[in-house]
Structures are given as C-alpha cells and as structure tokens.
Phi, psi and omega in degrees: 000314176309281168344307166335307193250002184065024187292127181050033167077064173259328178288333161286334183249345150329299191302317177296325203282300177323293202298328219275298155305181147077306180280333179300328175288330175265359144301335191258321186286307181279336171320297196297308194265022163278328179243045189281351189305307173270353157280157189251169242250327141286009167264324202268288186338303184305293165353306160310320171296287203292353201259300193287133172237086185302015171239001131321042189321348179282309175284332166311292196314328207283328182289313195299321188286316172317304192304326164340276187299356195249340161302314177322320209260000188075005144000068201323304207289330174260027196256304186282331186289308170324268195326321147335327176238009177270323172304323184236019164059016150307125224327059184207153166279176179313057206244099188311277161341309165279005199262348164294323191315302219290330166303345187273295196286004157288316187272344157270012187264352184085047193277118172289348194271335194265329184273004167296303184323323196275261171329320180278343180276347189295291190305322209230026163054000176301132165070336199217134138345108215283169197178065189312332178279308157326311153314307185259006175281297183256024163265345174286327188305326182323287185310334164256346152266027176083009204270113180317317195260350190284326175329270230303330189277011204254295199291321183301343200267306172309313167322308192275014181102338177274159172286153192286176177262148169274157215265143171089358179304204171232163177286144174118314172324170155259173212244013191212000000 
C-alpha cells in the first residue's frame, strides 16, 4: 500500500525487493539446469514454474529449457508448456513445425490440453494451415480426454457448419 502512495521511498524498494526475487529465481533456475540431470520430471516442471515470470524477459529462455528437460523425459504436461512456447515464441523462437511435434507428444502423453492447442492454431490457421475439420477432430479428441474447454469450441465450430468428426478416428480423416 505504501508503495501505492510512494510513501517514504516504498516503490523504490518494492522494485528492489522485486528485482532481488527475480535474480534469486533465475540463479535457482540456471542452478537445475546445470544439474537437471539429477532431478526427475516433475521436479524440473515445478522448477519451471516457479522460475517463469512473463514480464521477465531473463526468465523465459531459463523456463523453457527446464520444461525441455522434464519434456523430454515425457511430461505431459511440460510437453504442452514446450509446444506453447514454440508457439507463441517465450524464450524460444517461433517455430510451427516444433510446435506440432510437441503438441502430438503432448497428446500422446495424455494431455486433454494439448489437443485443444493444437486443434486452436488449425482454426486460426496460425503456424499451420488453416484448416477447421482438423480443429474439430481434435477439439473432439480434447474433449474426450477430459479437457473442460474444448466443448464450447466443439459446438462452435459445429454452429458454423463443419461436420462433427467421427468417434474412435485420428485427426486428419474424413468426415463423410
């Protein structure tokens, strides 16, 4: 609150208190991935977590490689942070092509999440060829892997005319 009203220098030491937090975390972060070797994959995920700060350009790359290794290691979850950041370029560059790989190995690892992801660059055509019957094949695969959100894009898409996908394909079939 003080900060708020600048009272007695509190937003300068606030910033400090920030910056201070902020160098301790990317120290912590280049620690693990100097020794990622001895952590196991939900340890290097959490790590990750704790390290990205998205108004921190210094902590993206350090996050990204931690989710790497615990991807590597077959993590769903951090499978989907990779594709996620191949996608939208958080400390990696912009890359469509890895951002599919990671997204497949996300959804074979059994991310209800990657395949909605997946499925939203097909709709907006983002990185990939836009391409709606792709989009709803795999917001239905979502949607049967538990994914909360993937419904509303399901039925939108369906509003708009594509045909539902038939149950037990793969993305990519046909639909008629």
């Amino acid at each position: 609150r003080a900060a708020g009203y600048d009272f007695l220098d509190a937003a300068q030491r606030l910033r400090a208190m920030e910056e201070g937090l902020n160098a301790y975390r990317r120290e912590k972060g280049v620690a693990a991935l100097a020794d990622a070797q001895r952590f196991d994959a939900e340890t290097l995920y959490e790590l990750a977590g704790s390290i990205y700060e998205p108004d921190i350009p210094q902590s993206l790359p350090i996050a990204f490689a931690l989710y790497m290794h615990a991807a590597e290691e077959g993590h769903a979850d951090a499978q989907l942070q990779v594709a996620f950041r191949y996608r939208q370029g958080l400390g990696v560059a912009v890359d469509g092509p890895k951002a599919v790989e990671w997204y497949r190995k996300a959804i074979d690892s059994g991310s209800p999440y990657a395949a909605e992801g997946l499925g939203e660059m097909y709709q907006l055509g983002k990185l990939v060829p836009r391409d709606l019957r792709q989009a709803a094949a795999l917001f239905a695969e979502a949607v049967e892997a538990g994914s909360f959100t993937a419904g509303g894009r399901l039925a939108a898409l369906r509003r708009a005319g594509v045909p539902e996908p038939k149950k037990g394909g793969k993305p990519g079939w046909k639909f008629w």
